[in-house]
C-alpha positions in Angstrom: 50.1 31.4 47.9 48.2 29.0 45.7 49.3 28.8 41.5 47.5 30.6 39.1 48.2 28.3 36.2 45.5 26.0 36.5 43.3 28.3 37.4 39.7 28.7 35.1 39.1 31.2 33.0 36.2 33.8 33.5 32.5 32.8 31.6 32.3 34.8 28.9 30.3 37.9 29.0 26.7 37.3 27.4 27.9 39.7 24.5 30.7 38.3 23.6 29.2 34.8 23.1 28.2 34.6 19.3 24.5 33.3 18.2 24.3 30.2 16.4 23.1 31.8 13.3 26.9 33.8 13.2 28.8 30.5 14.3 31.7 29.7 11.4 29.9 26.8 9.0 33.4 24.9 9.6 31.7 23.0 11.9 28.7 21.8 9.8 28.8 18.9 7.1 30.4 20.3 3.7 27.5 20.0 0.9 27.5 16.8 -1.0 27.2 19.1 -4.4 28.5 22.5 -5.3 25.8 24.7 -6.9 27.2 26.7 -9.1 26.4 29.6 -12.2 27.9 27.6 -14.8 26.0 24.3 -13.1 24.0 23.2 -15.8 20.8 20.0 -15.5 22.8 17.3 -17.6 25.9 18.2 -14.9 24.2 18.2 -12.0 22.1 15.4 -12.4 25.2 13.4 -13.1 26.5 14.4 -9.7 23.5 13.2 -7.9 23.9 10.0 -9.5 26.7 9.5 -8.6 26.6 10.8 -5.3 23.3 8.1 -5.1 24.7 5.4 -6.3 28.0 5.8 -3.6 25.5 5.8 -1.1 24.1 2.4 -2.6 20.7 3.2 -3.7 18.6 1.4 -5.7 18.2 1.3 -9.1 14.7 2.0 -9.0 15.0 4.9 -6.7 17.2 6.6 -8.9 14.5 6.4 -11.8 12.1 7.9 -9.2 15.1 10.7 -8.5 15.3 11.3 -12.5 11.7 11.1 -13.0 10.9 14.1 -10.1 14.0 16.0 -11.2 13.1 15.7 -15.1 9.6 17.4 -14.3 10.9 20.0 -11.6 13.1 20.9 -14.5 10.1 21.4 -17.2 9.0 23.8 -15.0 11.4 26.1 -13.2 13.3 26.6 -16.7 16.4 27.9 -15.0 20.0 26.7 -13.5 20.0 25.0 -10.6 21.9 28.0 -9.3 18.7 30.0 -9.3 16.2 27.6 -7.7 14.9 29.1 -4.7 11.7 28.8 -2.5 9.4 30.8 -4.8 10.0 28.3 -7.3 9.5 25.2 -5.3 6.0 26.3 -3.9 4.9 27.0 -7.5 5.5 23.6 -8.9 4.0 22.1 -5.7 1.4 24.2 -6.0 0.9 23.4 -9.7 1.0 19.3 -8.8 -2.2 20.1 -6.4 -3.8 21.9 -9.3 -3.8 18.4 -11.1 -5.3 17.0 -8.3 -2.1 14.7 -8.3 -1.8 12.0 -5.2 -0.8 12.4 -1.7 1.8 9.7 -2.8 3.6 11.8 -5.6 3.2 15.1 -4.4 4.9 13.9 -1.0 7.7 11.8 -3.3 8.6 15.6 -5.3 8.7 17.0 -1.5 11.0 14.7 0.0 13.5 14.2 -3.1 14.0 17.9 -4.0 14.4 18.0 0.3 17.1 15.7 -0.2 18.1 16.7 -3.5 18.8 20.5 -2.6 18.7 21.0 1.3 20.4 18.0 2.3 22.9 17.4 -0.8 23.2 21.0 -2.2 23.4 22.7 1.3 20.4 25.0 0.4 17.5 26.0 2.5 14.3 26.2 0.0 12.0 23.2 1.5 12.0 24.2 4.8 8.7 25.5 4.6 7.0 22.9 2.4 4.3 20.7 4.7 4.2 16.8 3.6 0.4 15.9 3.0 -1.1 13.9 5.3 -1.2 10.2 4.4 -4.8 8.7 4.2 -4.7 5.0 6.0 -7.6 3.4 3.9 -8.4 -0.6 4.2 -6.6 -2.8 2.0 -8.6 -4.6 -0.5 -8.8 -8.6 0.7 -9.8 -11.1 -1.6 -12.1 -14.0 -0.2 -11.1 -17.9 0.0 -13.3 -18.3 -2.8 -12.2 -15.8 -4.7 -8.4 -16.5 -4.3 -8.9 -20.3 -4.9 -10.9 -18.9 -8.3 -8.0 -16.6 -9.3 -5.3 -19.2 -8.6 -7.7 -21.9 -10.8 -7.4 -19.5 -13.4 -3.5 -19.2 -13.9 -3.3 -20.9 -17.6 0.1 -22.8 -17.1 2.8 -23.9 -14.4 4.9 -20.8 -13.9 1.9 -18.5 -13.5 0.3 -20.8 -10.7 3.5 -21.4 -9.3 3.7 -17.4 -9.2 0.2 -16.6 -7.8 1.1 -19.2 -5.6 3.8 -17.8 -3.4 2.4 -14.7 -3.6 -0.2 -16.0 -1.9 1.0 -18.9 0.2 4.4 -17.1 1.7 3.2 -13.6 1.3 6.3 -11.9 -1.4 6.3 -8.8 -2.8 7.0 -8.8 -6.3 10.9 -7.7 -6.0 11.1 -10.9 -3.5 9.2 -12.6 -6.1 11.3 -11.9 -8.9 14.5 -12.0 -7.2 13.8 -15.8 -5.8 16.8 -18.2 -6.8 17.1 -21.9 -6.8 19.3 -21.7 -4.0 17.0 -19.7 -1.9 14.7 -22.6 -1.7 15.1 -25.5 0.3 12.7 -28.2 -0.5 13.9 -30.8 2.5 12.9 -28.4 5.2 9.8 -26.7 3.2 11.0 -23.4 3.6 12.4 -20.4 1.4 14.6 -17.4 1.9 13.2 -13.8 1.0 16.0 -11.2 0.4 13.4 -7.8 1.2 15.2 -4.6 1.6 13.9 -2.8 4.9 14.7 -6.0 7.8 17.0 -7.9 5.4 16.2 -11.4 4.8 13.8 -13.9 6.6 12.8 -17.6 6.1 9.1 -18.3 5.1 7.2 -21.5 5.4 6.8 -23.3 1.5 3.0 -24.7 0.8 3.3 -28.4 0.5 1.2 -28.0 -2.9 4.2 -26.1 -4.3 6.8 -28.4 -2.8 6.8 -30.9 -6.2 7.5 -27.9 -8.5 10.2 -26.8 -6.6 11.9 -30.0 -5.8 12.0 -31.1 -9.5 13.2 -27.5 -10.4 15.9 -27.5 -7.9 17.2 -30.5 -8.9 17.4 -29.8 -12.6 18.5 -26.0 -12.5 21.7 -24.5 -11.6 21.4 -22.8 -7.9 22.5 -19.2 -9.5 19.8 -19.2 -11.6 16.6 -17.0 -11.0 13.3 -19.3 -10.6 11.4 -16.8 -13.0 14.1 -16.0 -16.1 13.5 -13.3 -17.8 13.9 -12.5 -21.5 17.6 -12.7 -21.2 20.1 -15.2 -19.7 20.9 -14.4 -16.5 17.5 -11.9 -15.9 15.0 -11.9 -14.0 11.2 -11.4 -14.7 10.3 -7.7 -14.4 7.7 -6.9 -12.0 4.8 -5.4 -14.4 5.2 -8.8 -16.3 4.1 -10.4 -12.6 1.1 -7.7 -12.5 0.4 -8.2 -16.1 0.0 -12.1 -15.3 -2.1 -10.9 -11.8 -4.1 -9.0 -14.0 -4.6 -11.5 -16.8 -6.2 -14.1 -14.1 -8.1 -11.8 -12.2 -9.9 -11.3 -16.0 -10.5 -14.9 -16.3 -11.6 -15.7 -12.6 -14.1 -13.2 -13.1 -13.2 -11.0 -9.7 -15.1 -7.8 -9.6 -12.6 -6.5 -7.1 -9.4 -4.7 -8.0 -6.6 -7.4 -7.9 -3.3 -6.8 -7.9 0.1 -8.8 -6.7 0.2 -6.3 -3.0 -3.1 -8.1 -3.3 -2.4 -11.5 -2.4 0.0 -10.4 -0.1 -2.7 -8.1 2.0 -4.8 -11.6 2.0 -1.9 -13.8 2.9 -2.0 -11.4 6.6 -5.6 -11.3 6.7 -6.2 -15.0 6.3 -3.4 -15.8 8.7 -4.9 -14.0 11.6 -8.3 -15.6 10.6 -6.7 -18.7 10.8 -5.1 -18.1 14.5 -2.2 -16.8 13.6 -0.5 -13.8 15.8 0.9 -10.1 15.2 4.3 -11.2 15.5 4.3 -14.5 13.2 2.6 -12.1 10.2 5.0 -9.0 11.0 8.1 -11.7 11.1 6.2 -13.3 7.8 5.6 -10.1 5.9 9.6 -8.0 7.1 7.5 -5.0 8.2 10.0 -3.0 10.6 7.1 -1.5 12.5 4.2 -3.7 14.8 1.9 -0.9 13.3 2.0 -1.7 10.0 0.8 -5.1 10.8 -1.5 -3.8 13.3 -3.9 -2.6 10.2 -4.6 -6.1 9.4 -6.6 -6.5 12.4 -9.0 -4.0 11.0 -9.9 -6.5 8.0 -10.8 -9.1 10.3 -14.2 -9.7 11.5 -14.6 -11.4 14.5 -17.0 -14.5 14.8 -18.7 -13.7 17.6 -19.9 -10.9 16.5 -23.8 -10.6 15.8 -25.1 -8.2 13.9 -28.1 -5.8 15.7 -30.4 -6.7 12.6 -30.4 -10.1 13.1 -31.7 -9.4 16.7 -34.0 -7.4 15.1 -35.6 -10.7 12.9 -35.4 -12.9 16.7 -37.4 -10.2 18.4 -40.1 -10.2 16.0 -40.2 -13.7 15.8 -40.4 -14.1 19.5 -43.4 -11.6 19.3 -45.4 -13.4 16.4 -44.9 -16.6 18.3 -46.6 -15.2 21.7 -49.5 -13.5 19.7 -50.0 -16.7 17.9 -50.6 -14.9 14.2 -50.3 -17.1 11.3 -46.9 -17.4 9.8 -45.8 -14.9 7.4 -45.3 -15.1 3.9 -41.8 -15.8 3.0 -39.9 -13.1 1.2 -37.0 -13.8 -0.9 -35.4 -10.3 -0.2 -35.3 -10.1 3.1 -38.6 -11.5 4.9 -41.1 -9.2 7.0 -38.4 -7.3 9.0 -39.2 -4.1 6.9 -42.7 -2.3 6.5 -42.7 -3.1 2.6 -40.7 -5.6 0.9 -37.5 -4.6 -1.1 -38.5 -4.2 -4.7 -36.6 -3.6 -7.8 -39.5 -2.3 -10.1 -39.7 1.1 -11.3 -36.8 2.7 -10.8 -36.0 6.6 -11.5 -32.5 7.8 -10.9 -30.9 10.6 -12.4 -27.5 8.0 -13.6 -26.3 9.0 -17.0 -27.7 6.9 -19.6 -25.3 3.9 -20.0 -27.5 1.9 -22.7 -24.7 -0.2 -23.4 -23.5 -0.9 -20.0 -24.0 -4.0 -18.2 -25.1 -2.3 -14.7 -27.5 -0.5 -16.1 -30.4 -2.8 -16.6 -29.6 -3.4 -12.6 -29.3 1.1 -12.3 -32.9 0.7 -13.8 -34.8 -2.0 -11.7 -33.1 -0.4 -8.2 -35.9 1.1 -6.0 -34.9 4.7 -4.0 -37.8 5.2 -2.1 -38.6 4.5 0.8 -42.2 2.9 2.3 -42.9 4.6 5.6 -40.8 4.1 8.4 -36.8 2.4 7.4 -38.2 -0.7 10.1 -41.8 -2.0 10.7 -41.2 -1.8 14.7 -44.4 0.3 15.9 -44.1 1.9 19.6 -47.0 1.1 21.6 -49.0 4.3 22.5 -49.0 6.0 25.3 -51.8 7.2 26.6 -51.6 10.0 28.9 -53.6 9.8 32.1 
């Protein structure tokens, strides 16, 4: 007669077994912070910075945390008790009323997700959608106009700054944060300390080599290469974009310029320049191939030929075998069209900008066209 005591015990019947919605929420992580009535803003945001900072967040994302909160606050009005999913959707909605970015109304989603589903235990996101990021081209400055905009830095520091920026690719917290010890001027290469792959050695220009030898030799290693107003500070980043900003002035760049700037032309120039995915995605710290992948969108390649210029060799191979006289040169664009371009009497409907520069150009721009867009006739076909 065989035991019974190791026997196993009979499945459950289906109606016995609970649904997950009625399982004990033992099992589940205990909420960061307690929401309670007598939970007042001051309180609870205390909580959340503390419970941040444990976590080691940045400094700077916890201003972005306050800054959110401190507006989400303006408008609910109310404990934190009493926030619910009514709430929420009305001060999303009133963000998309003020035609506010993609980039800030998704930032409000994710930190009041994190701030109240994720810390407080609640449920009131779940049904908030993060807008779709747009994926436009970054703006890339040309050699001639980054050799311009580093000509125009007025003293050492500055071109020294624009100059790694450039040359090695930093954002500005790598920028700012650069010590003496992080360079080292006998193997012409640096240390960046980024924040998503940790840190990474990049290759020094020789043209900045001096600077930083002499520097390196006279300053303690502790010290930050760009001090800031106090001893033992750093320069803040929107003094580097103030700097950006004042050469891009005095280069005379009609494209937007900023520090990301230099470092989306530092990729694009590399892989002009024969450089490979992987050497600019170990060179920039990007985590993900894709985000490098982008670059190769900027990039033209130079075999390319544009269908215009065909165009020009097909009617030049045609006057050639008709033997016609040559044509007139045009300084626009030659014969390729049925009219010349002309900029004389133009009538657009621009508002009247009498004192602007552009608008002695608004006013000498033609907008109509003369017959067909090309001068290519079709032979005709007779029909039999």
């Amino acid at each position: 007669m065989l035991a019974t005591n190791n026997a196993m015990p009979p499945f459950p019947s289906p109606s016995v077994v609970r649904p997950p919605s009625l399982v004990s929420p033992s099992h589940s992580p205990s909420p960061a912070i307690i929401l309670t009535p007598d939970l007042d803003w001051a309180t609870f945001w205390k909580e959340i910075s503390a419970t941040l900072t444990r976590r080691n967040y940045r400094p700077s994302t916890r201003s972005q945390y306050r800054t959110v909160l401190r507006g989400f606050y303006r408008y609910a009005r109310c404990s934190p008790m009493q926030i619910n999913e009514s709430i929420v959707q009305g001060y999303l909605s009133r963000l998309v009323d003020a035609n506010t970015s993609w980039n800030w109304l998704g930032m409000n989603i994710s930190i009041l997700r994190h701030l109240f589903d994720k810390l407080a235990g609640r449920t009131i996101t779940a049904r908030c959608v993060t807008p779709k990021r747009p994926h436009p081209l970054p703006e890339i400055l040309s050699r001639e106009e980054a050799l311009a905009l580093l000509a125009a830095a007025p003293c050492t520091r500055d071109q020294l700054m624009l100059g790694l920026l450039y040359g090695c690719g930093l954002k500005v917290g790598e920028l700012c944060r650069l010590r003496w010890a992080d360079v080292d001027t006998a193997a012409g290469r640096l240390r960046a300390c980024g924040t998503l792959r940790g840190q990474r050695m990049l290759h020094i220009p020789p043209d900045l080599l001096p600077v930083l030898t002499l520097g390196k030799a006279r300053c303690p290693a502790d010290d930050y290469i760009f001090q800031g107003r106090y001893a033992g500070s750093h320069l803040s980043g929107r003094i580097v974009e103030m700097i950006v900003r004042k050469a891009h002035r005095a280069a005379g760049i009609l494209k937007p310029v900023t520090a990301m700037t230099l470092r989306h032309t530092f990729a694009v120039h590399s892989l002009e320049n024969g450089q490979t995915i992987r050497a600019v995605q170990d060179a920039l710290g990007h985590r993900c191939v894709k985000t490098t992948l982008r670059y190769n969108r900027c990039t033209l390649p130079e075999t390319l030929v544009s269908p215009l210029d065909r165009l020009r060799q097909m009617m030049r191979e045609r006057e050639q075998q008709t033997a016609l006289p040559p044509p007139v040169p045009d300084p626009v664009g030659g014969n390729l069209f049925k009219e010349p371009l002309s900029l004389d009497n133009l009538e657009l409907p621009f508002r009247d900008e009498t004192t602007s520069v552009a608008a002695g150009f608004y006013r000498l721009l033609k907008t109509h066209v003369f017959g067909r867009f090309l001068c290519l006739r079709r032979p005709s076909i007779r029909s039999g």
